[in-house]
MMTF fields as JSON, N, C-alpha, C and O atoms, coordinates in Angstrom:
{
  "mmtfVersion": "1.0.0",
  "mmtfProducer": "UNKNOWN",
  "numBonds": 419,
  "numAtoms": 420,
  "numGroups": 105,
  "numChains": 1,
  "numModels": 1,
  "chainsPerModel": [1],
  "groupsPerChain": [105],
  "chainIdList": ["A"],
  "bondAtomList": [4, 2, 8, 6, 12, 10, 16, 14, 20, 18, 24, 22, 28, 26, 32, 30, 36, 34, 40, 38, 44, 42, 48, 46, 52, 50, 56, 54, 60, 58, 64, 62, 68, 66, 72, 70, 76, 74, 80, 78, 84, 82, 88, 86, 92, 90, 96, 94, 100, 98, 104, 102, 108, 106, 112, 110, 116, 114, 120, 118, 124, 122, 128, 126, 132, 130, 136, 134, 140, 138, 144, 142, 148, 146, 152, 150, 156, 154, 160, 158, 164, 162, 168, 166, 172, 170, 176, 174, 180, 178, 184, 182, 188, 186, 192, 190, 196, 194, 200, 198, 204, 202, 208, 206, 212, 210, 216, 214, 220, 218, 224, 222, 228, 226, 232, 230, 236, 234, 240, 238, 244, 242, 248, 246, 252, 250, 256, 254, 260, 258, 264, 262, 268, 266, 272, 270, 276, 274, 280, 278, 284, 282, 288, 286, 292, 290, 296, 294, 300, 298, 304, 302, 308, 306, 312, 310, 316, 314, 320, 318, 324, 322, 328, 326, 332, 330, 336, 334, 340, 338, 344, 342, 348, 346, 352, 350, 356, 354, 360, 358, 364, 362, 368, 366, 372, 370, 376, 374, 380, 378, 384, 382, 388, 386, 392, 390, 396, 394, 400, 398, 404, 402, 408, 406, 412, 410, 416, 414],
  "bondOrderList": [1, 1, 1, 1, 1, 1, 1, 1, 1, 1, 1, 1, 1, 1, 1, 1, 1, 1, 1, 1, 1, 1, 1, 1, 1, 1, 1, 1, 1, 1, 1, 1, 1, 1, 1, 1, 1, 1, 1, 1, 1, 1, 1, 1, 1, 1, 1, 1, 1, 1, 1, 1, 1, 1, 1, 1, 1, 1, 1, 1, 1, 1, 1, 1, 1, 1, 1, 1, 1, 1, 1, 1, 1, 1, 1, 1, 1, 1, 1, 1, 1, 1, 1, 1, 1, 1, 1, 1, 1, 1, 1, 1, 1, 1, 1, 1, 1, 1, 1, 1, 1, 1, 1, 1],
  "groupList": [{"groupName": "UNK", "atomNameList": ["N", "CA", "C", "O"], "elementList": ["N", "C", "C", "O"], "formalChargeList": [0, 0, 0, 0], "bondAtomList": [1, 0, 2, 1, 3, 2], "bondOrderList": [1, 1, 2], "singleLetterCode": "X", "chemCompType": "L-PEPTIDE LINKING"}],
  "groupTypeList": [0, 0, 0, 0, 0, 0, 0, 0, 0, 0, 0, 0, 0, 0, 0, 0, 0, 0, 0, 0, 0, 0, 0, 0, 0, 0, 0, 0, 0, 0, 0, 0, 0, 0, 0, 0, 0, 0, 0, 0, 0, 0, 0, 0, 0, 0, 0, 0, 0, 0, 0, 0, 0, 0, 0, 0, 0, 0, 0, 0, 0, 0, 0, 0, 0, 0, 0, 0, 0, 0, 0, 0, 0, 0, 0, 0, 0, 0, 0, 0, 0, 0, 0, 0, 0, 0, 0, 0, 0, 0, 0, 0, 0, 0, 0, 0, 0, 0, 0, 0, 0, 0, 0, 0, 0],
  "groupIdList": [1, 2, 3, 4, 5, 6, 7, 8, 9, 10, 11, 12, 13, 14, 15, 16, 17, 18, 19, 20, 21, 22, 23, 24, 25, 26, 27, 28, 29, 30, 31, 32, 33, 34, 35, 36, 37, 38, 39, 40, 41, 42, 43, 44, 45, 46, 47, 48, 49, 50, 51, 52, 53, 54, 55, 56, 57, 58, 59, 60, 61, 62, 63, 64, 65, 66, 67, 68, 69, 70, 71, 72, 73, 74, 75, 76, 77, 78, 79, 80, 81, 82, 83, 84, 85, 86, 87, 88, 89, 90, 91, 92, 93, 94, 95, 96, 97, 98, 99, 100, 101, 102, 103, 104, 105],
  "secStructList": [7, 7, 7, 7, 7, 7, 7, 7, 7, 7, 1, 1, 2, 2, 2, 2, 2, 2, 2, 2, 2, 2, 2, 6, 6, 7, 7, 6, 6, 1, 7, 5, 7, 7, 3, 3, 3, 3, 3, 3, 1, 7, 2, 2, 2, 2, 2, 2, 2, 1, 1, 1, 1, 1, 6, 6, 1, 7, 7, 7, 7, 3, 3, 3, 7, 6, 6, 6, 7, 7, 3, 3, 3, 3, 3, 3, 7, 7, 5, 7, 7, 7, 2, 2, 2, 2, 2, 2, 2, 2, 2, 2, 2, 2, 2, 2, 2, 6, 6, 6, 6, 7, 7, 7, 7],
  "xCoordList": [-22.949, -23.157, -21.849, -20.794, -21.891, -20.666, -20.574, -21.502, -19.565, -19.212, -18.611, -17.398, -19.433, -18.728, -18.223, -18.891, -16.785, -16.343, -16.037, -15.114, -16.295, -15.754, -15.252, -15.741, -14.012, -12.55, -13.88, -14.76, -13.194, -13.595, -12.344, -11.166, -12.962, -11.469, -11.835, -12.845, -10.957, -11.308, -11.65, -11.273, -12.697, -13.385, -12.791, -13.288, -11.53, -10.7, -10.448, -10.926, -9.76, -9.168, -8.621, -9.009, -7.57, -6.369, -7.566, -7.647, -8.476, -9.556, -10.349, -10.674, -10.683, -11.777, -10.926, -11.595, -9.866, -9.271, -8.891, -9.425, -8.549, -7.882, -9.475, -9.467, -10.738, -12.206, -12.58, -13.2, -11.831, -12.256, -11.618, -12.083, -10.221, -9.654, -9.855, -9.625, -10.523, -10.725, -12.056, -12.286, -12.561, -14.453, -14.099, -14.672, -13.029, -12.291, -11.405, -10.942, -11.328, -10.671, -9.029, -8.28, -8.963, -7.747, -6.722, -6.65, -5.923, -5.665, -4.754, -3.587, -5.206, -4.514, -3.486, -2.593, -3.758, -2.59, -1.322, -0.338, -1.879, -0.224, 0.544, 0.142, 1.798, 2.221, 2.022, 1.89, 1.915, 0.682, 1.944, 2.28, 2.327, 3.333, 2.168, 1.184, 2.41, 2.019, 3.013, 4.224, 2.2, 2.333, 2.861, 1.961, 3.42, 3.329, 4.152, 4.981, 3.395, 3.867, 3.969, 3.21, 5.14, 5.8, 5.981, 6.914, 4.982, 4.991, 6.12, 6.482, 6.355, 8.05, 7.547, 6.517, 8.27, 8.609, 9.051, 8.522, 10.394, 10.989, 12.04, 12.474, 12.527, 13.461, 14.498, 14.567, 15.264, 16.282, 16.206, 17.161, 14.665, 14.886, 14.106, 14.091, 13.513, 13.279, 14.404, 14.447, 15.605, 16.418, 17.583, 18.444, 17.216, 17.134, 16.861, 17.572, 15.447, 14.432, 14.549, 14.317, 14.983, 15.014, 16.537, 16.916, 17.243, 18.354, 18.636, 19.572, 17.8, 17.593, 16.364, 15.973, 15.889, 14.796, 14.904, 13.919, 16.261, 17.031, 17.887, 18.21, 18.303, 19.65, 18.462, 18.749, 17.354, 16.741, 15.736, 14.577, 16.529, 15.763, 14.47, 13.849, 13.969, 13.004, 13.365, 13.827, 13.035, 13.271, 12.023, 10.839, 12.462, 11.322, 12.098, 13.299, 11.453, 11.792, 11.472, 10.606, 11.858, 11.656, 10.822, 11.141, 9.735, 8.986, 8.505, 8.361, 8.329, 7.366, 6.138, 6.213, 5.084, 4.184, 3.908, 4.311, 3.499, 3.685, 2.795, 3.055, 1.798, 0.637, 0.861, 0.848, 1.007, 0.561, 1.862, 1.82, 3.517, 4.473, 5.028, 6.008, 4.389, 4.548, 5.516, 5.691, 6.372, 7.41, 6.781, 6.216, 6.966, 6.707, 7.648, 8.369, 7.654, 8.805, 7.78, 7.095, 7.786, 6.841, 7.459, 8.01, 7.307, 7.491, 7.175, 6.024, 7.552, 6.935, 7.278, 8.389, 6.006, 6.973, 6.398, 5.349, 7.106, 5.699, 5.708, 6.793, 4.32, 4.33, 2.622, 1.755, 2.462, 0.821, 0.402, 1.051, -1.143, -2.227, -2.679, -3.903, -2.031, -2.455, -2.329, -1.41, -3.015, -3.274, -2.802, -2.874, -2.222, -1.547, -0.077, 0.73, 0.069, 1.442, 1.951, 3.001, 0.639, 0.792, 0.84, 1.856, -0.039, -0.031, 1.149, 1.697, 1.945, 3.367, 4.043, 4.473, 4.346, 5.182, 4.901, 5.747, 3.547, 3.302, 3.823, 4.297, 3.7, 4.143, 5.739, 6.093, 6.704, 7.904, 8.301, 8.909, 7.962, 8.012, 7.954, 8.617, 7.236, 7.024, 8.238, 8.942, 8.248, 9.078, 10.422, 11.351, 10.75, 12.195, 12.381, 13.466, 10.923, 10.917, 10.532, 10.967, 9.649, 9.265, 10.655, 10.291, 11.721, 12.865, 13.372, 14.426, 12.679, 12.642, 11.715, 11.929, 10.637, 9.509, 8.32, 7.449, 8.893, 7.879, 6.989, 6.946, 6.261, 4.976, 4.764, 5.144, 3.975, 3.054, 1.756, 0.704, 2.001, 0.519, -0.467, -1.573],
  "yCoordList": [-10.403, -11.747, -12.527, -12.006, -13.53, -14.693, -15.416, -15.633, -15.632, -16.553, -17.689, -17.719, -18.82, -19.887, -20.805, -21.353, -20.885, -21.492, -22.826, -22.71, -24.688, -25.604, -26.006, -25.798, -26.714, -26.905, -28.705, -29.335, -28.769, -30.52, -31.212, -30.9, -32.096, -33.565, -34.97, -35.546, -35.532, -36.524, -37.505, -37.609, -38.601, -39.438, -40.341, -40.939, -40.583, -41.612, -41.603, -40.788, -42.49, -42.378, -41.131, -40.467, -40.874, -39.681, -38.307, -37.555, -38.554, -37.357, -36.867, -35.732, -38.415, -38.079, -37.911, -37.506, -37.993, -37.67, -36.04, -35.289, -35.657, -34.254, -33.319, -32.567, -33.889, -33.375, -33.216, -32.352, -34.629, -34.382, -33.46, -32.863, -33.254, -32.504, -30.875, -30.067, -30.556, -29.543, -28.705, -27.516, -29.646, -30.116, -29.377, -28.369, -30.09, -29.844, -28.815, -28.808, -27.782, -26.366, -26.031, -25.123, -27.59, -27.381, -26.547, -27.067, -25.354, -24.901, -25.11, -25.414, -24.967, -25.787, -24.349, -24.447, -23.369, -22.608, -22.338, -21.624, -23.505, -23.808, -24.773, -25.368, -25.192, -26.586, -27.187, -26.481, -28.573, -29.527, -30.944, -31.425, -31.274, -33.0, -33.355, -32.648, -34.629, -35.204, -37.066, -37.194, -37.995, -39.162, -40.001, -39.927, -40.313, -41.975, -42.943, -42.896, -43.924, -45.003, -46.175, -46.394, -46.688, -47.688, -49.078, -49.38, -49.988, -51.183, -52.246, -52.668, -52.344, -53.53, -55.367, -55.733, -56.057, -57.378, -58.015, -59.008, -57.384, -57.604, -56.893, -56.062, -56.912, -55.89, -55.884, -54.81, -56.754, -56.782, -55.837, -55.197, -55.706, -55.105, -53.383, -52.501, -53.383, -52.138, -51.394, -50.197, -52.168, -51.326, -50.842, -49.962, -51.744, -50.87, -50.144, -49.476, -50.146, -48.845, -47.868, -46.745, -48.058, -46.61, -46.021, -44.871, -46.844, -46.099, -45.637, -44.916, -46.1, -45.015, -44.372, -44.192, -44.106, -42.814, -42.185, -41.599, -42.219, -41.211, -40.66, -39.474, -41.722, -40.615, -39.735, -38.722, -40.292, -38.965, -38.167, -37.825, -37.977, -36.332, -37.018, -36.131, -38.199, -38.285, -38.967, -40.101, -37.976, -38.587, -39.833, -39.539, -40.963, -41.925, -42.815, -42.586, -43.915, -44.473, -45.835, -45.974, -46.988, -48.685, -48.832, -48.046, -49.643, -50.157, -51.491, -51.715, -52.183, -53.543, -53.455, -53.166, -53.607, -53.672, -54.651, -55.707, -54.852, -55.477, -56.916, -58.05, -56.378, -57.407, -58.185, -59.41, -57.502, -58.02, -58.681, -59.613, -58.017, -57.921, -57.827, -58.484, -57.048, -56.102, -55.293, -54.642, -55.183, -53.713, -52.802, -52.922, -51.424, -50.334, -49.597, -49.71, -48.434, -47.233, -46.442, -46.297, -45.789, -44.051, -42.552, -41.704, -42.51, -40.527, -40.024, -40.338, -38.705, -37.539, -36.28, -35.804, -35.811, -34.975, -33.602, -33.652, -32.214, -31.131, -30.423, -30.022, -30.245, -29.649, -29.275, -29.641, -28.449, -27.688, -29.352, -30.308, -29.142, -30.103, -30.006, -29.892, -30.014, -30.024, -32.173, -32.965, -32.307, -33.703, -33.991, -35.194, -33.144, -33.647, -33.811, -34.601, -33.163, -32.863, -34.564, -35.206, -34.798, -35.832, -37.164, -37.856, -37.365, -38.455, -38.382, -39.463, -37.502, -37.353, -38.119, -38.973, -37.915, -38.532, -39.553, -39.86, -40.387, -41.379, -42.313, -43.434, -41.802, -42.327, -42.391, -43.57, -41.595, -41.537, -42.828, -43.837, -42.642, -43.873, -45.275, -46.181, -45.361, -46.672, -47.091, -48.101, -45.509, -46.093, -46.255, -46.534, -46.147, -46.203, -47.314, -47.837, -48.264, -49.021, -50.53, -51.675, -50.007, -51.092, -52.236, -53.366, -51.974, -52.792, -53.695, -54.321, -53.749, -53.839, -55.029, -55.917, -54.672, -55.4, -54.904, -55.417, -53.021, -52.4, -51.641, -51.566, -51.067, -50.502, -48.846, -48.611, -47.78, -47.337, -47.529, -47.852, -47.287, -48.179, -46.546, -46.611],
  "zCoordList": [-72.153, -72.618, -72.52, -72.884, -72.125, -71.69, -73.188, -73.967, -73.298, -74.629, -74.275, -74.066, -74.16, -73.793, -74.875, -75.752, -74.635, -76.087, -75.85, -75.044, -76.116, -75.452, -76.814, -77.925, -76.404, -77.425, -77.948, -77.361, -79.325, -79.31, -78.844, -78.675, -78.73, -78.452, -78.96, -78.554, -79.895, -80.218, -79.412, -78.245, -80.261, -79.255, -78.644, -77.689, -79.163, -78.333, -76.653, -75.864, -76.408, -75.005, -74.526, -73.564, -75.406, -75.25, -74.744, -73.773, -76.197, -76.174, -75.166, -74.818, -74.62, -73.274, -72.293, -71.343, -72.001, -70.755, -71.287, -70.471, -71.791, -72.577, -71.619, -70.644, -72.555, -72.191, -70.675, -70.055, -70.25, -68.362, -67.688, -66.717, -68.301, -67.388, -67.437, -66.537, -69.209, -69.564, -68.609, -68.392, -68.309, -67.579, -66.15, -65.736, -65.477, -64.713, -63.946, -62.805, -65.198, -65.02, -64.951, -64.59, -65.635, -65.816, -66.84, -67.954, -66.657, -67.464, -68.435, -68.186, -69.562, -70.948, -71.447, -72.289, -70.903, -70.974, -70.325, -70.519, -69.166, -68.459, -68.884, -69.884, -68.294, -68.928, -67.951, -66.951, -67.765, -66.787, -66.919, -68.001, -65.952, -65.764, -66.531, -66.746, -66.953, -67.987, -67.988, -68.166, -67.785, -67.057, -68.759, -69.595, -68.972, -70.258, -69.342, -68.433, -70.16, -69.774, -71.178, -72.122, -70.805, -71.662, -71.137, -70.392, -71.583, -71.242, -71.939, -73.037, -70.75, -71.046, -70.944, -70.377, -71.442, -71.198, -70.336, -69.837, -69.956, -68.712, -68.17, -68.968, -67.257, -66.255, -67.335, -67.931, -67.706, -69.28, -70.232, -70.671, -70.677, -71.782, -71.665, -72.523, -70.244, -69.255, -69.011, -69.296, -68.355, -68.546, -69.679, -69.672, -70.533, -71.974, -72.65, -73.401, -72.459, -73.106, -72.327, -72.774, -70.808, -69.584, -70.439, -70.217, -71.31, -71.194, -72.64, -72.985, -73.333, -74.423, -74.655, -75.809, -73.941, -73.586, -72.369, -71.92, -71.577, -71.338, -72.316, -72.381, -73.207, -74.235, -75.311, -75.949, -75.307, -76.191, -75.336, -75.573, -74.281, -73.49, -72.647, -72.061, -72.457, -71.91, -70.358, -70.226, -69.147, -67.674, -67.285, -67.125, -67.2, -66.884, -65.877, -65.736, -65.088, -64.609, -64.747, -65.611, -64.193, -64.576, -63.475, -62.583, -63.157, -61.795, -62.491, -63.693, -61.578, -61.361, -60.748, -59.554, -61.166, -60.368, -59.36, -59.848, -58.359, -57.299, -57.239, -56.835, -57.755, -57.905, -59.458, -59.576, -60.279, -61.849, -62.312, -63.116, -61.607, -61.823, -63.41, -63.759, -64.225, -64.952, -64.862, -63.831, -66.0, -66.161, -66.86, -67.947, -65.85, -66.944, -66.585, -65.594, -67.803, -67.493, -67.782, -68.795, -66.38, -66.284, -66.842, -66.14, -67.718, -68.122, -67.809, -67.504, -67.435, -67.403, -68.123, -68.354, -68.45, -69.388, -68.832, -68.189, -69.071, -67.958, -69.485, -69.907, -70.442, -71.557, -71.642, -70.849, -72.844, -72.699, -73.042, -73.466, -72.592, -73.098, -74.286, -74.361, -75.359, -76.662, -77.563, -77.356, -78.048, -78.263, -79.493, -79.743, -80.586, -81.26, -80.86, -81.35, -80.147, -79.359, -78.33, -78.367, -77.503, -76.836, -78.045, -78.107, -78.732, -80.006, -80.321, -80.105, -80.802, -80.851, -80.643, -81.419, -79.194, -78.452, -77.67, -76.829, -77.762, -77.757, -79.119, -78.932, -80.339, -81.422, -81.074, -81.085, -80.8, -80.378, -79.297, -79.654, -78.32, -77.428, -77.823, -77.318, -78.625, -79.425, -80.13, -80.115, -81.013, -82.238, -81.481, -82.239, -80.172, -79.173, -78.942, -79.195, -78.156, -77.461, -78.451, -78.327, -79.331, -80.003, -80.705, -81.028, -80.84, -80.957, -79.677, -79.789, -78.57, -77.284, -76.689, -75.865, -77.433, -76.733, -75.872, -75.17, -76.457, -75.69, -76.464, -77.692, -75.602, -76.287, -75.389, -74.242, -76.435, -75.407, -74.85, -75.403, -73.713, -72.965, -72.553, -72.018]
}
């Protein structure tokens, strides 16, 4: 007899993507890159927030989007898929950037 066990995930955003990828076969016992993004104001205060979320350990980068011309700074972070873990450091990002003008997106 097979025991199929499926994890819950909250119903939010974070949750249903956590669920698709789980759907997916992705293994949550590896550590998996892992994308944030931090929505900026402008290139000024982008490369502000790129440079203190490099001094606290996080590698991201500044881009413009081409069309919307939007700043964001992309993270990556390579860590397990666990969702209190990601809420985390979505809460973290904020509390970096939010003196800034930024957000997590």
């Amino acid at each position: 007899m097979v025991n199929i066990f499926t994890p819950k995930f909250p119903k939010d955003d974070d949750g249903r993507v956590l669920k698709m990828l789980y759907k997916d076969g992705v293994d949550f016992k590896k550590a998996q890159d892992i994308d944030f993004f931090v929505a900026v104001p402008d290139k000024k205060s982008g490369d502000t927030i790129l440079g203190i979320l490099s001094d606290n350990g996080f590698n991201c980068e500044l881009e413009q989007d081409d069309e919307s011309k939007e700043w964001t700074c992309y993270c990556i972070i390579k860590m397990l898929l666990k969702y209190e873990d990601i809420i985390d450091i979505q809460k973290r990002l904020n509390e970096l950037s939010k003196p800034y003008g930024g957000y997590s997106d």
